[in-house]
C-alpha positions as CSV (number, residue, x, y, z in Angstrom):
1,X,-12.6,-7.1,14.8
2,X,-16.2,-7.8,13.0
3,X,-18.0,-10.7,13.1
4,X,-17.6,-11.8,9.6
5,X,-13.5,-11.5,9.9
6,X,-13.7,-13.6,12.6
7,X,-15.6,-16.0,11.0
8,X,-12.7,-16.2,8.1
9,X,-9.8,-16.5,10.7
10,X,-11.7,-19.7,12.0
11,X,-12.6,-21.4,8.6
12,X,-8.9,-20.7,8.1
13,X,-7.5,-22.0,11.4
14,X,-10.0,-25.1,10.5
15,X,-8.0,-25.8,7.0
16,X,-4.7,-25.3,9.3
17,X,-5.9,-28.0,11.7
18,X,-6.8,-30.3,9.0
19,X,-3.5,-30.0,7.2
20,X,-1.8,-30.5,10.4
21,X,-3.5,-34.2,10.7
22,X,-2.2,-35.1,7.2
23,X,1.1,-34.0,8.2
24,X,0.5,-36.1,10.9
25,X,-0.3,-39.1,9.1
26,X,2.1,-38.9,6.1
27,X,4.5,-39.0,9.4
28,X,3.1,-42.3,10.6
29,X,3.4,-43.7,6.8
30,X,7.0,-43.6,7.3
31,X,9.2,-45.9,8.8
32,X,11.9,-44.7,11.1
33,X,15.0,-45.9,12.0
34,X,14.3,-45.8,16.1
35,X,11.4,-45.0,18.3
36,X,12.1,-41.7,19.1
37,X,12.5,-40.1,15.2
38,X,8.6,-41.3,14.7
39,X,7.8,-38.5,17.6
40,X,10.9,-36.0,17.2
41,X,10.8,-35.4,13.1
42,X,9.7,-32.3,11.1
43,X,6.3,-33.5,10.3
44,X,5.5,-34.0,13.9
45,X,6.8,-31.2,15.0
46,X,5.3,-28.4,12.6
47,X,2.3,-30.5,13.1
48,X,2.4,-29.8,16.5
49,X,3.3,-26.4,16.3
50,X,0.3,-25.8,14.1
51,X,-2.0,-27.5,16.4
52,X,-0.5,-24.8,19.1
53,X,-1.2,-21.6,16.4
54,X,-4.6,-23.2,15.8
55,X,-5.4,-23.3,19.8
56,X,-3.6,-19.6,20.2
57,X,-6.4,-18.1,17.5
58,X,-9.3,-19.5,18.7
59,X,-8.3,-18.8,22.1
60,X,-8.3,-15.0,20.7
61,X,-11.3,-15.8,18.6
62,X,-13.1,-16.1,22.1
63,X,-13.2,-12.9,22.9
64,X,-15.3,-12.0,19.5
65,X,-17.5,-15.0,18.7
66,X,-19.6,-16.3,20.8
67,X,-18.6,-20.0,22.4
68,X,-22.0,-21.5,20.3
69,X,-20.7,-20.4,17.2
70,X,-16.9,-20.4,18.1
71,X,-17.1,-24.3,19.6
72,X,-18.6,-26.5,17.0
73,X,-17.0,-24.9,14.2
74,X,-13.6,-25.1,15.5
75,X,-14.0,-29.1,16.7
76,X,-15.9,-30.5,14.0
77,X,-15.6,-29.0,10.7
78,X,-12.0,-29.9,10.8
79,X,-13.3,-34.1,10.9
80,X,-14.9,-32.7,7.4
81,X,-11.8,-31.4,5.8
82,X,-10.3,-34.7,7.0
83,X,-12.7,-36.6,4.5
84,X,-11.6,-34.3,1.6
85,X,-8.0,-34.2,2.7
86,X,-7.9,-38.0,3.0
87,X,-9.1,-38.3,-0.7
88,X,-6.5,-35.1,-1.9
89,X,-3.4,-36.6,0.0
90,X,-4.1,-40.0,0.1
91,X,-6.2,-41.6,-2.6
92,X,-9.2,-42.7,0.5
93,X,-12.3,-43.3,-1.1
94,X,-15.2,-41.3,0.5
95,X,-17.5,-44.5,1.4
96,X,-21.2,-44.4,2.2
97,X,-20.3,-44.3,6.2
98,X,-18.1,-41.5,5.4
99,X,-20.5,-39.2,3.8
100,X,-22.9,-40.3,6.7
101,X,-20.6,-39.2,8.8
102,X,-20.1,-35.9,7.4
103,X,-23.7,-35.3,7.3
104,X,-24.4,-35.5,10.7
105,X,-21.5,-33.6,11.7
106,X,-22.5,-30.5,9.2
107,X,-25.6,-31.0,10.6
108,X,-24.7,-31.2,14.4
109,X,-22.8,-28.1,13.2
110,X,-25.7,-26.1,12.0
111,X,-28.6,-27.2,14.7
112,X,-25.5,-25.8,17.3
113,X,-24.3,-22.8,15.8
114,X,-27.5,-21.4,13.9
């Protein structure tokens, strides 16, 4: 597998994590009928179960990128899809501490990885 496919699957796996956490919290914006439906529903679940794919591919992706590259990419850029996702899904507002947030990371992101 080249580099530059295995750069794709992670960008990917990184927009699969990130839908994962909205599924996650358009789970918690519901109110359920006993304590063990909030944890035992299909948003939780598939949630969970993409969390596992996401861990399974970069698991695999270890054996073509290198852990500098492989490691910041996969942890962080996902908290930057949350920002986006948050305003997509949920009306948020991206606030000045947001995109402060965001910078830093992308650019935690690029001192590590480049």
């Amino acid at each position: 597998m080249n580099k530059l496919t295995c750069i794709i699957i992670l960008l990917v796996n990184c927009v699969v994590c990130a839908y994962s956490q909205v599924l996650l919290k358009k789970s918690s914006n519901i109110k359920y009928k006993s304590f063990i439906y909030e944890y035992l529903n299909i948003r939780v679940i598939v949630s969970y179960g993409l969390f596992f794919a996401v861990l399974m591919i970069n698991s695999l992706l270890m054996r073509y990128l290198p852990l500098v590259i492989l490691s910041p990419i996969s942890e962080a850029f996902p908290f930057i899809l949350s920002v986006f996702a948050g305003l997509i899904f949920f009306s948020e507002k991206i606030t000045k501490d947001k995109i402060i947030g965001v910078a830093f990371i992308s650019a935690g992101i690029l001192l590590v990885a480049v």
